[in-house]
N, CA, C and O atoms as CSV, one atom per row, in Angstrom:
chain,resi,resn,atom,element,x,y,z
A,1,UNK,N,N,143.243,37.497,120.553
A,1,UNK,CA,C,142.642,36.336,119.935
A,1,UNK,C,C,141.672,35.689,120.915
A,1,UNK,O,O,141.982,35.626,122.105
A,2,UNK,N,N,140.714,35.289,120.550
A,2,UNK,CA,C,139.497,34.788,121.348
A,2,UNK,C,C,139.704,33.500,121.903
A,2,UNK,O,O,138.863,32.769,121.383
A,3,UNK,N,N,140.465,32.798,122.770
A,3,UNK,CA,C,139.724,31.129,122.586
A,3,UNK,C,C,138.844,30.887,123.189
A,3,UNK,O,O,138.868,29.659,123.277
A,4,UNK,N,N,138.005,31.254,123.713
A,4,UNK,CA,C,136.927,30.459,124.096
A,4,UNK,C,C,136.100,31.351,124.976
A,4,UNK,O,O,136.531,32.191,125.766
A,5,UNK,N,N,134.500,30.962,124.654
A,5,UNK,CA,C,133.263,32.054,125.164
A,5,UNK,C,C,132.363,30.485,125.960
A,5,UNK,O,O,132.348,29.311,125.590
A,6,UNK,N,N,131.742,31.145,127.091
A,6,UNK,CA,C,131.703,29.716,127.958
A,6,UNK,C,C,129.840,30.435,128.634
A,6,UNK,O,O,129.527,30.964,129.700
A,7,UNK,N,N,129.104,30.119,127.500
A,7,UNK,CA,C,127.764,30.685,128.557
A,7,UNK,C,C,127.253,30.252,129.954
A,7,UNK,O,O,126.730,29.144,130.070
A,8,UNK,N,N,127.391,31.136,131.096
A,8,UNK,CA,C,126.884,30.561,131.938
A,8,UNK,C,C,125.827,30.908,132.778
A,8,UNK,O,O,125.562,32.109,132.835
A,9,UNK,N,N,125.019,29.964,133.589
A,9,UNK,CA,C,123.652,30.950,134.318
A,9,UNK,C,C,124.363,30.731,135.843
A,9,UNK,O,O,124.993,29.883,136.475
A,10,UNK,N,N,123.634,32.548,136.029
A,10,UNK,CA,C,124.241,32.783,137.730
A,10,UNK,C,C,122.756,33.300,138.107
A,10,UNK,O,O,122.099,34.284,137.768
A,11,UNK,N,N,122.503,32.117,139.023
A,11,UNK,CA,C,121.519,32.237,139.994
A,11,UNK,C,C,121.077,32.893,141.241
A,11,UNK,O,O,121.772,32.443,142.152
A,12,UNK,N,N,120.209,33.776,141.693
A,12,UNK,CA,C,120.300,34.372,142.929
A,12,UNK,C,C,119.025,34.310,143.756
A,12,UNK,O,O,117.919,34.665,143.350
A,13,UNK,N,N,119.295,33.833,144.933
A,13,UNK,CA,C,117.780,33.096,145.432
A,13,UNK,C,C,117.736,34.281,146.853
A,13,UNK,O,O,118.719,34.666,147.486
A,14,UNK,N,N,116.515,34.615,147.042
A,14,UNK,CA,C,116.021,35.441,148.144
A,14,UNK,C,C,115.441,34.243,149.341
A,14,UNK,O,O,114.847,33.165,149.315
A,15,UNK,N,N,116.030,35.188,150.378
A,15,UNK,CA,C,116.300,36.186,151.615
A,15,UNK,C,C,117.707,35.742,151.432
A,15,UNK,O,O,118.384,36.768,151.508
A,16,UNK,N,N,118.776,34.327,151.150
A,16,UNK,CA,C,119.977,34.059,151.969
A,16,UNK,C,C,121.254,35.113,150.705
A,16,UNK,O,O,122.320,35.664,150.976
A,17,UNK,N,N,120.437,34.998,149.264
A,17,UNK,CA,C,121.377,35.435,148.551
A,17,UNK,C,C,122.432,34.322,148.168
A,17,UNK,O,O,123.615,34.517,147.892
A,18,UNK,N,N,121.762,33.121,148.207
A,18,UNK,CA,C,122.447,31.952,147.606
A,18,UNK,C,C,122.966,31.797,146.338
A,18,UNK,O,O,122.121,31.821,145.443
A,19,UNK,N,N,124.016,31.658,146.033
A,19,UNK,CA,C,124.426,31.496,144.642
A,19,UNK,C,C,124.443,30.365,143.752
A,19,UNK,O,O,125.344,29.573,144.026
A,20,UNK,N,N,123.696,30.035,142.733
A,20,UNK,CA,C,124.255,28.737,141.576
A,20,UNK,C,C,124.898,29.336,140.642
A,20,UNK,O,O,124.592,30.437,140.185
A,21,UNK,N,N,126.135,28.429,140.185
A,21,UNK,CA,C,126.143,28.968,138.760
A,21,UNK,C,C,126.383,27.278,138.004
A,21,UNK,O,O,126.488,26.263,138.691
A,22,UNK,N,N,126.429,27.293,136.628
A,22,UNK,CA,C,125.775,26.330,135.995
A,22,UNK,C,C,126.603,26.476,134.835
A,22,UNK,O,O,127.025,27.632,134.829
A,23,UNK,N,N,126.983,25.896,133.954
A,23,UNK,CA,C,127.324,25.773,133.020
A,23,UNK,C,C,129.188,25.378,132.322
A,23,UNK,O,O,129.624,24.748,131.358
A,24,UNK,N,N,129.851,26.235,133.559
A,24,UNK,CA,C,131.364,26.322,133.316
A,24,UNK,C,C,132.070,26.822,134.109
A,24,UNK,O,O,132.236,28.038,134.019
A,25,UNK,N,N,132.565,26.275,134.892
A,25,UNK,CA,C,133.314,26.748,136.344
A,25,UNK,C,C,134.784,27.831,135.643
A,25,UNK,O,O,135.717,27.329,135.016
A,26,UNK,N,N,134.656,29.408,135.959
A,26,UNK,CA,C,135.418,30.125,135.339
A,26,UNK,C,C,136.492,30.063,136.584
A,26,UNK,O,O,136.689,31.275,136.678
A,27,UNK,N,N,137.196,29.567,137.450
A,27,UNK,CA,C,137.606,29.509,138.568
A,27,UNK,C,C,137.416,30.944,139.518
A,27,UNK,O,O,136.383,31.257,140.111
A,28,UNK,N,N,138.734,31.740,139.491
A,28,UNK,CA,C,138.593,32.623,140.624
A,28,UNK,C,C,138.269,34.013,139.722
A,28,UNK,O,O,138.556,35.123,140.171
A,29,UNK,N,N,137.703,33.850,138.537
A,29,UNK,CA,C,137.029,34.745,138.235
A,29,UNK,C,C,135.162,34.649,138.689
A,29,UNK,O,O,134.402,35.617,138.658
A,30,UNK,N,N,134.873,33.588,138.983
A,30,UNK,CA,C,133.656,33.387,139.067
A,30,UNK,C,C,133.312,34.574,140.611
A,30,UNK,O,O,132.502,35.490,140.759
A,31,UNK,N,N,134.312,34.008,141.481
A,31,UNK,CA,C,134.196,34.692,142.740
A,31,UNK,C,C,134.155,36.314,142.591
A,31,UNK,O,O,133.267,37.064,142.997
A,32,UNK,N,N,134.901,36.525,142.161
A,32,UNK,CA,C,134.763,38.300,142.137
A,32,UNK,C,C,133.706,38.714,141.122
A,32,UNK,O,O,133.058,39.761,141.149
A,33,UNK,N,N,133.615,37.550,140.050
A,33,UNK,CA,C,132.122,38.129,139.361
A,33,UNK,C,C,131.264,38.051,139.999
A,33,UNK,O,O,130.601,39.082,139.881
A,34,UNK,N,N,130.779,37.300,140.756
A,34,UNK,CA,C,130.051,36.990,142.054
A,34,UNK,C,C,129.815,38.100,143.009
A,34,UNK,O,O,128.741,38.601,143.343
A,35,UNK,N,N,131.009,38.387,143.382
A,35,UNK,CA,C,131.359,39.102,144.328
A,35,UNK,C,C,130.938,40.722,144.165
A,35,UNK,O,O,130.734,41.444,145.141
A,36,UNK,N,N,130.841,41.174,142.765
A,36,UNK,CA,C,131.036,42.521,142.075
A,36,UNK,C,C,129.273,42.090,141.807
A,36,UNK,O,O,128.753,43.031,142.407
A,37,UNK,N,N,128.172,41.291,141.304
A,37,UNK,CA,C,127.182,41.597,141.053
A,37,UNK,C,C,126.093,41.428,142.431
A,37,UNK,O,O,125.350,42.335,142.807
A,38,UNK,N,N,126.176,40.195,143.012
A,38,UNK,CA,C,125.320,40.338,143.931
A,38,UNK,C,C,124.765,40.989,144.969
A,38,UNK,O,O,123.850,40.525,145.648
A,39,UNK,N,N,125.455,42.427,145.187
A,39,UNK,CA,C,124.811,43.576,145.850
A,39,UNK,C,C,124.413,45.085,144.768
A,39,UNK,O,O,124.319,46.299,144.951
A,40,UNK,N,N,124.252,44.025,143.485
A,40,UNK,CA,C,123.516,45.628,142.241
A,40,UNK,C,C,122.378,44.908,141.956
A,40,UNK,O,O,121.583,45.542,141.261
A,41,UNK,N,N,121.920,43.428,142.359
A,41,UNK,CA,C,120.933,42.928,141.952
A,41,UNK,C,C,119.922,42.620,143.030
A,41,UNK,O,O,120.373,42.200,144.095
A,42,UNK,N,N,118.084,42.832,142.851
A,42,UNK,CA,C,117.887,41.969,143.754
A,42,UNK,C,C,116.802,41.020,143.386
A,42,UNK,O,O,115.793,40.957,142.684
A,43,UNK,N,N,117.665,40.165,144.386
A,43,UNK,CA,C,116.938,38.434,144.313
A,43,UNK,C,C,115.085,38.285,143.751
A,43,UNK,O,O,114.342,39.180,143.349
A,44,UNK,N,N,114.887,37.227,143.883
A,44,UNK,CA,C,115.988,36.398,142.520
A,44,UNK,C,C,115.985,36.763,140.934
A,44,UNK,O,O,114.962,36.805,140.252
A,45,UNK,N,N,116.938,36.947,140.593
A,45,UNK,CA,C,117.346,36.914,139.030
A,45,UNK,C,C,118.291,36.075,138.197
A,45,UNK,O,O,119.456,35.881,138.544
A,46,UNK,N,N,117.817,35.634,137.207
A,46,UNK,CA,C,118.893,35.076,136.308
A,46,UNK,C,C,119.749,35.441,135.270
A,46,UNK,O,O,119.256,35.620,134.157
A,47,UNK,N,N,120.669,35.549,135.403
A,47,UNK,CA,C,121.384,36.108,134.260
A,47,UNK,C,C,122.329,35.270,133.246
A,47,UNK,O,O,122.928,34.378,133.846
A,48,UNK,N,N,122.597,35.326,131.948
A,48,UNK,CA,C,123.732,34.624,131.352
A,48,UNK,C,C,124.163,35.704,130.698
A,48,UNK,O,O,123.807,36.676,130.032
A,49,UNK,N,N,125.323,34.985,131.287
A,49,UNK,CA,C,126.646,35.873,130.850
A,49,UNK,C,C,127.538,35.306,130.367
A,49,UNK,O,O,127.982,34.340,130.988
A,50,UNK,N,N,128.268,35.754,128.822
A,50,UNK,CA,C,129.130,35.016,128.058
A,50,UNK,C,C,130.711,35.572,128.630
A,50,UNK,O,O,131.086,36.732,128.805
A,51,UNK,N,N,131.385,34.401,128.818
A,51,UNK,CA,C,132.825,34.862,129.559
A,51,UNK,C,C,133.865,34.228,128.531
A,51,UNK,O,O,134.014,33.006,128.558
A,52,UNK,N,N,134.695,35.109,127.495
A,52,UNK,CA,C,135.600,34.935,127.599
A,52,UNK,C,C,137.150,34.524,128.335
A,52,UNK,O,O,137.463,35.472,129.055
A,53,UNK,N,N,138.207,33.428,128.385
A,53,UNK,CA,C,138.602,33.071,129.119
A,53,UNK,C,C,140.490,32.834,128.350
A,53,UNK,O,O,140.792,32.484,127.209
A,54,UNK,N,N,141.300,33.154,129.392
A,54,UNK,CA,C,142.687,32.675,128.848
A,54,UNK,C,C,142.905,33.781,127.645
A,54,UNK,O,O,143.254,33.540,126.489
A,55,UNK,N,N,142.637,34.916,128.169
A,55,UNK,CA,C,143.570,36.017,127.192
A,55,UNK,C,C,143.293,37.147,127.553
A,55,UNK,O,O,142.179,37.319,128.046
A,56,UNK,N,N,144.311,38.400,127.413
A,56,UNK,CA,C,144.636,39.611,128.197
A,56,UNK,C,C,143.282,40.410,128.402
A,56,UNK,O,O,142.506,40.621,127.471
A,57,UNK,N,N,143.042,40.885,129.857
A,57,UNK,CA,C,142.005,41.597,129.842
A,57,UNK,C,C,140.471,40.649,130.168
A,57,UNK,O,O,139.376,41.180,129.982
A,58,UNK,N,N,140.571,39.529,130.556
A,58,UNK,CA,C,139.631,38.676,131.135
A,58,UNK,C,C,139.003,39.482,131.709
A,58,UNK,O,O,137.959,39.875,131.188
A,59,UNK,N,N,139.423,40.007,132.981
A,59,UNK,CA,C,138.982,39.992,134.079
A,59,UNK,C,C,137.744,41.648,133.605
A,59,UNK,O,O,136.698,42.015,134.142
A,60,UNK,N,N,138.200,41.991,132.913
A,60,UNK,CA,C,137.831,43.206,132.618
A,60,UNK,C,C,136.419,43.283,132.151
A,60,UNK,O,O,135.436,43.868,132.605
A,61,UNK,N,N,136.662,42.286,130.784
A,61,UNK,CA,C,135.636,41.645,129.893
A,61,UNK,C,C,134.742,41.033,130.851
A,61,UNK,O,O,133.761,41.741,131.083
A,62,UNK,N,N,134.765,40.277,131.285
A,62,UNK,CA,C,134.092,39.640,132.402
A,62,UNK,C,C,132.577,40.926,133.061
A,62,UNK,O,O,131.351,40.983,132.969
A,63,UNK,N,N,133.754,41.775,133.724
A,63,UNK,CA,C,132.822,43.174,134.685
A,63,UNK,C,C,132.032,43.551,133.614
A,63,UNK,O,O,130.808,43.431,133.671
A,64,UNK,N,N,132.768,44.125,132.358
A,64,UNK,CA,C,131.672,44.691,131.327
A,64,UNK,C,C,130.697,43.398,130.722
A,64,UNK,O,O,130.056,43.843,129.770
A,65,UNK,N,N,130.470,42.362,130.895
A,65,UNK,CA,C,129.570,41.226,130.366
A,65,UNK,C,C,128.713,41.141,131.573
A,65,UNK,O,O,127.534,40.817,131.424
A,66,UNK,N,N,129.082,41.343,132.499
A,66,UNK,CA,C,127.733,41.449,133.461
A,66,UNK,C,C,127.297,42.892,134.192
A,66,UNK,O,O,126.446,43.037,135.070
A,67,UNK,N,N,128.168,43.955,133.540
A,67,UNK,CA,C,127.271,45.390,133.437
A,67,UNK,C,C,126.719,45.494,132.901
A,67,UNK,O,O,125.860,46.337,133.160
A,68,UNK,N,N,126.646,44.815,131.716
A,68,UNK,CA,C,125.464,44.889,130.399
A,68,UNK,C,C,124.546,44.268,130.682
A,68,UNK,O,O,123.369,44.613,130.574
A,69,UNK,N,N,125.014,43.150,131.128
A,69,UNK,CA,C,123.163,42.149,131.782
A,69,UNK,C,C,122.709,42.712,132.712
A,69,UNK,O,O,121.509,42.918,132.530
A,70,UNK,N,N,123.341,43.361,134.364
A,70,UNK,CA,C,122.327,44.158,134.776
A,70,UNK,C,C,121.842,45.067,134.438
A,70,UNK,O,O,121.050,45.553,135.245
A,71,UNK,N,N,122.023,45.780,133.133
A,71,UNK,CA,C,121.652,47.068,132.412
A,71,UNK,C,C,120.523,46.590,132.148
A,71,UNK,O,O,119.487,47.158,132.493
A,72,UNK,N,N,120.556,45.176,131.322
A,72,UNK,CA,C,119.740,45.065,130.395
A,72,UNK,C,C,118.330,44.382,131.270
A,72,UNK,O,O,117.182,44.673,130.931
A,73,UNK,N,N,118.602,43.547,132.298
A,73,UNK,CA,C,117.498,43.548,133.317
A,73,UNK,C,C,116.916,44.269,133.566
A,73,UNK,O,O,115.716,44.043,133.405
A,74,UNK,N,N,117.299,45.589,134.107
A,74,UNK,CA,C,117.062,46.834,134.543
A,74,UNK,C,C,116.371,47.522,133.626
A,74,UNK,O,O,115.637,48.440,133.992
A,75,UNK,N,N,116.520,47.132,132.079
A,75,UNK,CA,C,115.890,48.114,131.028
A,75,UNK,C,C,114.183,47.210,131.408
A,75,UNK,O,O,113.115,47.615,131.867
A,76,UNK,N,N,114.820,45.460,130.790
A,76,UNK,CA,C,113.655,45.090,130.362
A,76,UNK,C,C,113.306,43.762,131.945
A,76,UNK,O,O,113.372,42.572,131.635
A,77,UNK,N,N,113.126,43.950,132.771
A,77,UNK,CA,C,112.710,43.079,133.735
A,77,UNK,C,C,112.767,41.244,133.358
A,77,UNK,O,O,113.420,40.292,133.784
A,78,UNK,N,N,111.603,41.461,132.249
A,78,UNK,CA,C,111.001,40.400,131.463
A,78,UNK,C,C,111.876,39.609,131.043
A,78,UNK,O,O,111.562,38.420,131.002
A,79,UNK,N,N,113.167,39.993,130.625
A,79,UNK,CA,C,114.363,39.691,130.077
A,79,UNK,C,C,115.111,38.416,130.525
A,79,UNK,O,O,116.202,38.134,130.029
């Protein structure tokens, strides 16, 4: 069951690789989402990514919601 989809923007600023994110503090999922994209991307890009939250398989959903956005960067830059 779904409760809740939380759009948020994750920011990445060149040379330090500084992070914002904006919208909905996912707690210690934010960190390893963090943690898992900012060496497949490079600076700066924006991405939103919709995070499901509080039900089995978060963490999972999460990785595949921002494999798809760097896919989809990667297809269309412009994006």
């Amino acid at each position: 069951m779904r409760v809740s989809a939380h759009p948020i923007v994750v920011t990445f600023g060149a040379p330090t690789w500084s992070t914002t994110l904006n919208g909905f503090d996912v707690g210690k999922f934010t960190d390893r989402a963090v943690a898992y994209l900012t060496p497949r991307l490079s600076a700066p890009h924006t991405l939103k990514v919709s995070i499901d939250t509080q039900q089995p398989g978060a963490e999972a959903q999460i990785r595949k919601a921002i494999e798809d956005a760097v896919l989809k960067v990667r297809a269309d830059p412009s994006s």
